[in-house]
C-alpha positions in Angstrom: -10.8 -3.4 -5.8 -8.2 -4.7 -3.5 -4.5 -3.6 -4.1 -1.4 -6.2 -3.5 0.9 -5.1 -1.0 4.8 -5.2 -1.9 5.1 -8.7 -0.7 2.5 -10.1 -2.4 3.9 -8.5 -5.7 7.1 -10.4 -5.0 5.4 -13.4 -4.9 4.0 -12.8 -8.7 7.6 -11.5 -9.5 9.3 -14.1 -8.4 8.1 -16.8 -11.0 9.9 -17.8 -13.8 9.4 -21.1 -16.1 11.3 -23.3 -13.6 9.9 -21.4 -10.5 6.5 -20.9 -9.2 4.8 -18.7 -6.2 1.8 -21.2 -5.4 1.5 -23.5 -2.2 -1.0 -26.1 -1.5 -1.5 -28.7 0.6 -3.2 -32.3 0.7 -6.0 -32.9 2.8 -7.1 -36.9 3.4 -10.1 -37.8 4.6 -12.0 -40.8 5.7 -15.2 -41.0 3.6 -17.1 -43.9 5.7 -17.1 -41.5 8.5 -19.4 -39.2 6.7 -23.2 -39.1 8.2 -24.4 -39.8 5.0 -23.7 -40.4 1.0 -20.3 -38.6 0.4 -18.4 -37.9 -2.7 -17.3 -35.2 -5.4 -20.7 -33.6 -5.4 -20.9 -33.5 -1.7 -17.4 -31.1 -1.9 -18.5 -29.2 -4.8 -21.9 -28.0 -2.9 -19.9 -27.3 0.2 -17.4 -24.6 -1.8 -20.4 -23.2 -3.6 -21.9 -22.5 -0.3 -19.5 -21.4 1.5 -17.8 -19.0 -1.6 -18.8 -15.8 -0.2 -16.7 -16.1 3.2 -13.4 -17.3 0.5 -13.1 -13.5 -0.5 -9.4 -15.3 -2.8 -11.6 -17.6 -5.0 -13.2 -15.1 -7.1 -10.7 -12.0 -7.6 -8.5 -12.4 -10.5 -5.5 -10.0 -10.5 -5.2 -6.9 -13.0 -1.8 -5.4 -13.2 -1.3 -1.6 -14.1 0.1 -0.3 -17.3 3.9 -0.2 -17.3 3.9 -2.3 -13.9 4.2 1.6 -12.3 2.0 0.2 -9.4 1.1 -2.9 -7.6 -1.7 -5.2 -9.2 -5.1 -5.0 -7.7 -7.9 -8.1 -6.9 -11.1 -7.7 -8.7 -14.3 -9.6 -8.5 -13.8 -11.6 -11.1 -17.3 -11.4 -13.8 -16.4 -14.5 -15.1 -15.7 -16.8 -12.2 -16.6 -20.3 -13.3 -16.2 -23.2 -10.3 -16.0 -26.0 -12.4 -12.7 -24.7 -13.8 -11.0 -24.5 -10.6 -12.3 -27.5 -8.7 -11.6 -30.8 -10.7 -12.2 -34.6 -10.1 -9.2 -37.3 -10.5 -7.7 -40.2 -9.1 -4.2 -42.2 -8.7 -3.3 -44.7 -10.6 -3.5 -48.1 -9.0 -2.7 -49.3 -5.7 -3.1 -46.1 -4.6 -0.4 -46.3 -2.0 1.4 -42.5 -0.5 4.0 -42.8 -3.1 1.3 -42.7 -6.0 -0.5 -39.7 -4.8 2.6 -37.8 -3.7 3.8 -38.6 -7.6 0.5 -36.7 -8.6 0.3 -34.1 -6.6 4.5 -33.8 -7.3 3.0 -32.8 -11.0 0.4 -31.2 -10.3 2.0 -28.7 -8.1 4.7 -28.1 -10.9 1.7 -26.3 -13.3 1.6 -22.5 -13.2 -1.7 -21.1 -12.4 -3.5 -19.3 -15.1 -3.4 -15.8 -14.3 -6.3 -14.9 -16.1 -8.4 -16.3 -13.6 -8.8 -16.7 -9.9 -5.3 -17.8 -8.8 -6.6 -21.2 -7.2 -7.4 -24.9 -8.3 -9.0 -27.9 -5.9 -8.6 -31.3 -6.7 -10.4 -34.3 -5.5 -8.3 -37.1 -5.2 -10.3 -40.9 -5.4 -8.8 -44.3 -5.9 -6.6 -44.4 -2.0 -6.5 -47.1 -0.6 -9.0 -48.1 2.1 -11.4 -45.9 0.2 -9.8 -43.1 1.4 -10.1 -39.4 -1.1 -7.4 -36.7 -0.7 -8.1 -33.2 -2.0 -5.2 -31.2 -3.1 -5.4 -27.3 -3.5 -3.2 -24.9 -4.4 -3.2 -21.4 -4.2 -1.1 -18.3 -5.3 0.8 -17.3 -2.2 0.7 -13.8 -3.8 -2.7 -14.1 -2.1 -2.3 -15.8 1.0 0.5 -16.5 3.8 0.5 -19.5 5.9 -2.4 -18.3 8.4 -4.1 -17.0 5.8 -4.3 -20.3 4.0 -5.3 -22.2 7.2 -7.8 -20.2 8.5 -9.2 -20.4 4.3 -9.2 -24.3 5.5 -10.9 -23.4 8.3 -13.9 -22.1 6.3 -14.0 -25.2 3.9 -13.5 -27.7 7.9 -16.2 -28.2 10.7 -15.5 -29.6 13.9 -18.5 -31.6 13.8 -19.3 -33.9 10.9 -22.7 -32.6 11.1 -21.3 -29.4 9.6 -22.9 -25.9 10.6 -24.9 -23.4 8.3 -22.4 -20.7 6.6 -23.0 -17.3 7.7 -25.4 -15.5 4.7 -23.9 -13.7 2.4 -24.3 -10.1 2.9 -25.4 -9.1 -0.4 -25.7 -10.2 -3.8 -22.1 -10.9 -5.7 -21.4 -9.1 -8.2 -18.0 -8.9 -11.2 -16.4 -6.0 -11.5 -15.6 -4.6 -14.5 -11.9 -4.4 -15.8 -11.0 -0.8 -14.8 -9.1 0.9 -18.0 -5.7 1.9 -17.8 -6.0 5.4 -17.5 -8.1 4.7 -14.7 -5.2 2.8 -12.8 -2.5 5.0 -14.0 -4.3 7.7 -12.5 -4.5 6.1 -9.0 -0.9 5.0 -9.1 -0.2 8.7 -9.9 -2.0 9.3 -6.3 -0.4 6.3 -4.4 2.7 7.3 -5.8 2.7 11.0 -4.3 3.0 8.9 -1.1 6.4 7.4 -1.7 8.9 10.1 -0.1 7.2 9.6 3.5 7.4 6.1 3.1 11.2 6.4 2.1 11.3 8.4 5.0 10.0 6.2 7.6 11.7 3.5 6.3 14.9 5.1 6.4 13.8 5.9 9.9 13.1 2.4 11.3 16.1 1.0 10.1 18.3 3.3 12.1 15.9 3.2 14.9 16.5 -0.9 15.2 20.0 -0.9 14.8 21.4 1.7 16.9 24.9 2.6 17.2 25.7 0.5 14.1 29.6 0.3 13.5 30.5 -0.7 9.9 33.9 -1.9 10.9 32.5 -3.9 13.5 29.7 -5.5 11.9 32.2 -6.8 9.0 33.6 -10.0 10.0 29.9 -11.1 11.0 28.8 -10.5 7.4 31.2 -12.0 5.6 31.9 -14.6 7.9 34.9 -14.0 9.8 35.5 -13.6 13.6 38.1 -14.1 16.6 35.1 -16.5 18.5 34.3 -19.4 16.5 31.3 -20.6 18.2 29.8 -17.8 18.5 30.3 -17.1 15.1 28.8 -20.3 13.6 26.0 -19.3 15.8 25.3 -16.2 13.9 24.0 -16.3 9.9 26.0 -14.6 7.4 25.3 -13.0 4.3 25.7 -15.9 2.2 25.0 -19.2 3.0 27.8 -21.9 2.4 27.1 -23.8 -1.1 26.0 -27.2 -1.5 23.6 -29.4 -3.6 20.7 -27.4 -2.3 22.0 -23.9 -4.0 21.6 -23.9 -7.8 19.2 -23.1 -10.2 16.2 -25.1 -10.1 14.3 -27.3 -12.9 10.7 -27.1 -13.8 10.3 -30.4 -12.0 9.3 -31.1 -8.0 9.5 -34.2 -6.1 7.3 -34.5 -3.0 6.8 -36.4 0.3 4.7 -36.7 3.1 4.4 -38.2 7.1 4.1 -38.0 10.6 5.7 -37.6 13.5 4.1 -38.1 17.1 3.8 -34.2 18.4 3.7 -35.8 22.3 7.2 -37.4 21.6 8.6 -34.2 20.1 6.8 -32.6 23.4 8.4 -34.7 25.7 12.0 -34.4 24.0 11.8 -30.5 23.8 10.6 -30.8 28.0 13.7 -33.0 29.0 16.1 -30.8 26.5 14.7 -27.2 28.1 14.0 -26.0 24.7 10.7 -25.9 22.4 8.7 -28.0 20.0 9.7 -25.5 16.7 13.4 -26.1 18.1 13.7 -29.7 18.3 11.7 -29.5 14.7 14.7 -27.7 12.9 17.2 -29.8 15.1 15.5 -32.9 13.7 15.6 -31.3 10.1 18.8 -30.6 9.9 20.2 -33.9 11.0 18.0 -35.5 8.3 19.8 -32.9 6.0 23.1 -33.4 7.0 22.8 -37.2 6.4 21.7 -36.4 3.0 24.4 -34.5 2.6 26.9 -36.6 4.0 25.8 -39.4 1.2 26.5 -37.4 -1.6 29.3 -36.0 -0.1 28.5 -32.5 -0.3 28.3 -31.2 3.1 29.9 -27.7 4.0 32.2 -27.4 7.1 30.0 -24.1 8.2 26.3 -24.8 9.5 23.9 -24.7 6.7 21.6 -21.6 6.7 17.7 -21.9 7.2 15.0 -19.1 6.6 12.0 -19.5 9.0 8.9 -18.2 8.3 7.2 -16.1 11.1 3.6 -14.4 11.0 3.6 -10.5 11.8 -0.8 -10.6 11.6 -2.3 -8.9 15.0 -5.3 -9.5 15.9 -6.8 -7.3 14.5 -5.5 -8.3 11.1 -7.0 -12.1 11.7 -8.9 -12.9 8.4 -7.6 -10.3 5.8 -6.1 -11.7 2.6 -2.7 -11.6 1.7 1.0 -11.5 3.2 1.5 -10.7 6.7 4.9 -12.4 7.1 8.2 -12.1 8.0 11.3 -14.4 8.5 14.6 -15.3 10.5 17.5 -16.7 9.1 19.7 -19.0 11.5 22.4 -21.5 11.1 20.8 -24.8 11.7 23.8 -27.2 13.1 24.3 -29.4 9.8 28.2 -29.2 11.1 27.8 -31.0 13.8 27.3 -35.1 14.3 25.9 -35.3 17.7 21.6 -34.7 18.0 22.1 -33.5 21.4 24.9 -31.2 20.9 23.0 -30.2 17.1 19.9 -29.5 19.6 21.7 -27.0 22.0 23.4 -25.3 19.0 19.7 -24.5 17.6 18.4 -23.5 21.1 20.9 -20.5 21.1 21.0 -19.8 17.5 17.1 -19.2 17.8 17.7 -17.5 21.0 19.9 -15.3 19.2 17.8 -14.6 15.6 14.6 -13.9 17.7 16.5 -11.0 20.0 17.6 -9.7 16.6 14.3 -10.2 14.9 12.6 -8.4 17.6 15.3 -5.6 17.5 14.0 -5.3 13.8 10.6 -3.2 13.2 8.5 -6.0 12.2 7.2 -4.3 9.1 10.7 -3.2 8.4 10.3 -5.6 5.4 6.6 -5.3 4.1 7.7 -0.9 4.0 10.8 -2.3 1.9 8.7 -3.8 -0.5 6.4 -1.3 -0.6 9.0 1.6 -1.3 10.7 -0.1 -4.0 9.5 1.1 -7.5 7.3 -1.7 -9.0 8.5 -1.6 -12.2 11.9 -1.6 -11.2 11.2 -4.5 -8.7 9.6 -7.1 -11.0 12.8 -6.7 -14.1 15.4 -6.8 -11.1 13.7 -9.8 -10.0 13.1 -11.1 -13.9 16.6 -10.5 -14.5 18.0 -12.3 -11.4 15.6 -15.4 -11.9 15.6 -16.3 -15.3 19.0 -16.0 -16.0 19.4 -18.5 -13.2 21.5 -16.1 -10.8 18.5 -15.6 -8.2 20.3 -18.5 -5.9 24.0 -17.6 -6.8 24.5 -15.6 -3.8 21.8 -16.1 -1.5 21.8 -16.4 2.4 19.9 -19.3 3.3 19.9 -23.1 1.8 16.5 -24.3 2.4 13.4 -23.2 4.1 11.9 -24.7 7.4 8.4 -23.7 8.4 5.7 -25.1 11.6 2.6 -24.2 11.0 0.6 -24.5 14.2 -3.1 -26.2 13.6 -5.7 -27.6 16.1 -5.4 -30.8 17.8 -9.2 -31.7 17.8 -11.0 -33.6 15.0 -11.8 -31.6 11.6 -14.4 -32.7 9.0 -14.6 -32.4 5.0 -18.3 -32.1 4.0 -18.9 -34.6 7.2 -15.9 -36.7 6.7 -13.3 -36.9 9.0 -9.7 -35.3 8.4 -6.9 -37.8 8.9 -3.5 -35.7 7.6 -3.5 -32.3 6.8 -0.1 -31.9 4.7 1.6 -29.0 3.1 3.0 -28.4 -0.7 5.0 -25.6 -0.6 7.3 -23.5 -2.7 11.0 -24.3 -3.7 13.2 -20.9 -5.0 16.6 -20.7 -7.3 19.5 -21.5 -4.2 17.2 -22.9 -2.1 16.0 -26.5 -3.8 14.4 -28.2 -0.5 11.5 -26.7 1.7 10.5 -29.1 4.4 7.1 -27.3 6.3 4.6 -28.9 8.4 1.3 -28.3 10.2 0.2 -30.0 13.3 -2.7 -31.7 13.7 -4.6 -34.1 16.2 -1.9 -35.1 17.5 0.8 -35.4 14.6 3.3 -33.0 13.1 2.4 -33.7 9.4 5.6 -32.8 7.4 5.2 -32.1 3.8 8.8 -32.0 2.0 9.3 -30.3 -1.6 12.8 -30.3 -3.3 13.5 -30.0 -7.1 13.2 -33.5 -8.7 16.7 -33.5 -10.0 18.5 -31.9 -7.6 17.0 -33.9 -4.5 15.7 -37.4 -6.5 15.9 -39.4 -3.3 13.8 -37.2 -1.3 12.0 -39.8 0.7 15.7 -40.7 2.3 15.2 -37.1 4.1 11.9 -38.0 5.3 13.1 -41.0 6.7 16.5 -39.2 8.5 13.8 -37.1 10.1 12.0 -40.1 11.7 15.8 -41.3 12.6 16.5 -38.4 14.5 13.5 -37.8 16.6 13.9 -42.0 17.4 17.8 -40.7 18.4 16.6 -37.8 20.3 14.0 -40.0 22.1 16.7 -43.2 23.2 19.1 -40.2 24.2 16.5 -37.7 26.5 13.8 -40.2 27.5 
C-alpha cells in the first residue's frame, strides 16, 4: 500500500458537486503517419503493455475509518481496462469547437472513486482523419510532472516505438485491509504528529526572520505609503471580479497555439523570460475580458503559479510534489510593455520570497493538519459556496515545459499536446499550457456560466503576443 500525502488528500477534499480535483489533457495525433494499420485497438494494446510502468492506473484509494488518517493506494483486484479506456467520436464536422464541446462535458464528470481514479478516451471523427485522445486523471494522484512524464510512458520518439521494460513480477490485487488494520497504523503515524508540529513551527520562523506584525500589516491588507511597490506585492485577498464566485457544475473549454520562437524572441528583446511574457500575455487577454463586461478592479488581479518542488531524486514517484506563488499580474495597466515590466518585477519579487520559504513549508502544513478535521473544514467551506469568498488569487496560470522533438501515439505522430485543468470556488478561469515542438499549446478552463465567451480570451492572448511582437521586434 501507498499512503497520500497531505496535498494529495486536499485534492480529494476539495471536491464538491460543482467542483472537481481531476485534470486531463487532449492529445491529437495524425493517424496516416503511423507505420502501419492504426486505430482504437492499436492504443488499447499499447496501455495494456505498458500498464506495469503506470503504477496510478491500477490503485484504487481506500480511506480510513473516521477519516483519522490519510487514504492509502491499493492494487486494485478488480482492475478492468475496458472501463477506463473508452471509444467515441464528435459529432459532425468535427471542427476544434466540437471536440473542445466534448471534452468541455466530459471533463465536468466525477471520477468513480471506487475504482482506479483515471478514464482515456479515444476521440475519431476530426477532421482530416485526425483522432484526439482525452484522459483525465485524479490530481490527488498526480502533479503536473507527474502527469507528463505518465505521457511519456504512453509517447515514443520514434514511430517505430521501443519494447517496454518487463514487468518485474507478476501483478497481483491487494486485498481491502480491514479497518482495524488501518486504525491501527494511523494510531502509529499519528504518534508522529508533535515532531512534525515542531518542525513546522520551526521552518516557518526560520524563513521569515525578524518578522514585525506591525510592519507586515499594510502589506496584508493592502495598504502602504509606496504605491508601486505595493501593487507589486499580492495581498491576502485578491480584488473581486467576475472570476471570484461560486462555481457551477458546468465547464467551458478552449484550445491553441502560440509560436514558442516569437514568445522567445519578445522575452530576448524585453530582458525578461518565456514564463513572464506568458502571464504578461494572459493577463492582457484577461483584462480585455474584463474590460467588456465591465468588471475590472482598479488593483492588479492576483494569479497563483504552480511551481514543481520534485528533486531528482524524486523524478518518477506518484503524487504531489508542488508548490505555488501568488503575484499580481498587471490587469491594471493598458500598456503590454509597461504590463510586461510590471510582471518582470512582480516575479522577481514572489520568487525571492518563495525561495525565502522552506519549499516543503506547505506539503508539512498539510501533513500536520488533522485529516479529519481537514476534509469537514474543507466540506464546509466548499459546499456552502464560501471556499472563493475570501480567497487570494483570481485565476490560475501554469507553463508546463515539454520537449520540442517529435512524439508518437502507438506510431502516430503527436500534433498538440493540450491541457484540461481544474477550476476552484473564487477562481473560475485556469488558463495552463505545455510546450511542444515548437508551440506553446494553451488549454483554457473557466466555469460555463461565469466565463460563456471563453474563446474571446483565447483570442486576446493571440492579440497580445501580435502587440508585443509590432512593439519589441
Amino acid at each position: 500500500m501507498h499512503q497520500l500525502n497531505g496535498i494529495d488528500t486536499t485534492f480529494l477534499n476539495m471536491e464538491t458537486p460543482t467542483q472537481q480535483g481531476h485534470v486531463g489533457g487532449v492529445v491529437i495525433v495524425d493517424p496516416s503517419t503511423a507505420p502501419g494499420e492504426w486505430g482504437f485497438g492499436t492504443i488499447r494494446q499499447l496501455i495494456e503493455d505498458r500498464i506495469h510502468l503506470l503504477p496510478p492506473f491500477r490503485r484504487r484509494l481506500v480511506t480510513v475509518p473516521l477519516e483519522v488518517d490519510n487514504p492509502y493506494w491499493v492494487e486494485d483486484a478488480h482492475f478492468d481496462l475496458d472501463f477506463h479506456l473508452r471509444h467515441i467520436a464528435v459529432p459532425p464536422p468535427g471542427g476544434r469547437t466540437e471536440l473542445a464541446e466534448l471534452v468541455a462535458r466530459i471533463h465536468e464528470r466525477p471520477l468513480d472513486r471506487s475504482r482506479p481514479l483515471w478514464e482515456m478516451y479515444v476521440i475519431e471523427g476530426l477532421e482530416e482523419g485526425r483522432v484526439a485522445t482525452y484522459t483525465k486523471l485524479h490530481h490527488a494522484a498526480i502533479d503536473g510532472v507527474s502527469g507528463a512524464e505518465i505521457l511519456t510512458i504512453l509517447l515514443d520518439p520514434d514511430p517505430a516505438g521501443r519494447p517496454p521494460d518487463p514487468p518485474a513480477g507478476s501483478w497481483e490485487g491487494q486485498a481491502v485491509p480491514s479497518p482495524m488494520s488501518l486504525l491501527l497504523r494511523s494510531a502509529a503515524r499519528t504518534a508522529l504528529s508533535p515532531a512534525r508540529a515542531m518542525r513546522v513551527g520551526y521552518e516557518l520562523a526560520r524563513s521569515i526572520p525578524g518578522l514585525n506584525p506591525l510592519k507586515s500589516l499594510p502589506a496584508l491588507v493592502g495598504l502602504g505609503r509606496d504605491r508601486d511597490e505595493f501593487l507589486s506585492r499580492p495581498t491576502l485577498i485578491a480584488p473581486r471580479s467576475l472570476l471570484n464566485r461560486p462555481i457551477t457544475p458546468h465547464r467551458r473549454w478552449v484550445f491553441g497555439e502560440v509560436p514558442l520562437e516569437t514568445v522567445k524572441a519578445i522575452k530576448t528583446a524585453a530582458g525578461t523570460t518565456v514564463n513572464n511574457v506568458v502571464i504578461c500575455v494572459s493577463a492582457g487577454a484577461v483584462r480585455s475580458w474584463l474590460l467588456e463586461h465591465g468588471d475590472l478592479p482598479d488593483r492588479s488581479l492576483q494569479a497563483l503559479i504552480p511551481i514543481s518542488i520534485r528533486t531528482d531524486q524524486e523524478q518518477g514517484e506518484i503524487g504531489n510534489k508542488v508548490s505555488g506563488m501568488i503575484a499580481p499580474i498587471g490587469t491594471h495597466l493598458a500598456h503590454p510593455i509597461e504590463r510586461l515590466e510590471f510582471v518582470h518585477h512582480t516575479m522577481e519579487i514572489a520568487r525571492d520570497t518563495h525561495q525565502a520559504t522552506p519549499a516543503t513549508m506547505l506539503q508539512d502544513f498539510a501533513e500536520f493538519a488533522p485529516p479529519a478535521i481537514a476534509a469537514r473544514a474543507a466540506r464546509l467551506a466548499y459546499r456552502n459556496g464560501r471556499g472563493g469568498r475570501w480567497t487570494p488569487f483570481n485565476l490560475v496560470i501554469s507553463n508546463v515545459p515539454g520537449p520540442h522533438f517529435p512524439l508518437y501515439l502507438a506510431g502516430a505522430q503527436l500534433e498538440g499536446h493540450y491541457p484540461v485543468s481544474a477550476i476552484t470556488d473564487g477562481a473560475a478561469l485556469n488558463i495552463t499550457l505545455h510546450s511542444y515542438l515548437g508551440q506553446l499549446c494553451f488549454g483554457l478552463i473557466a466555469d460555463r456560466d461565469l466565463v460563456p465567451d471563453l474563446a474571446t480570451i483565447l483570442d486576446s492572448i493571440h492579440d497580445e503576443v501580435a502587440q508585443l511582437e509590432g512593439l519589441l521586434l
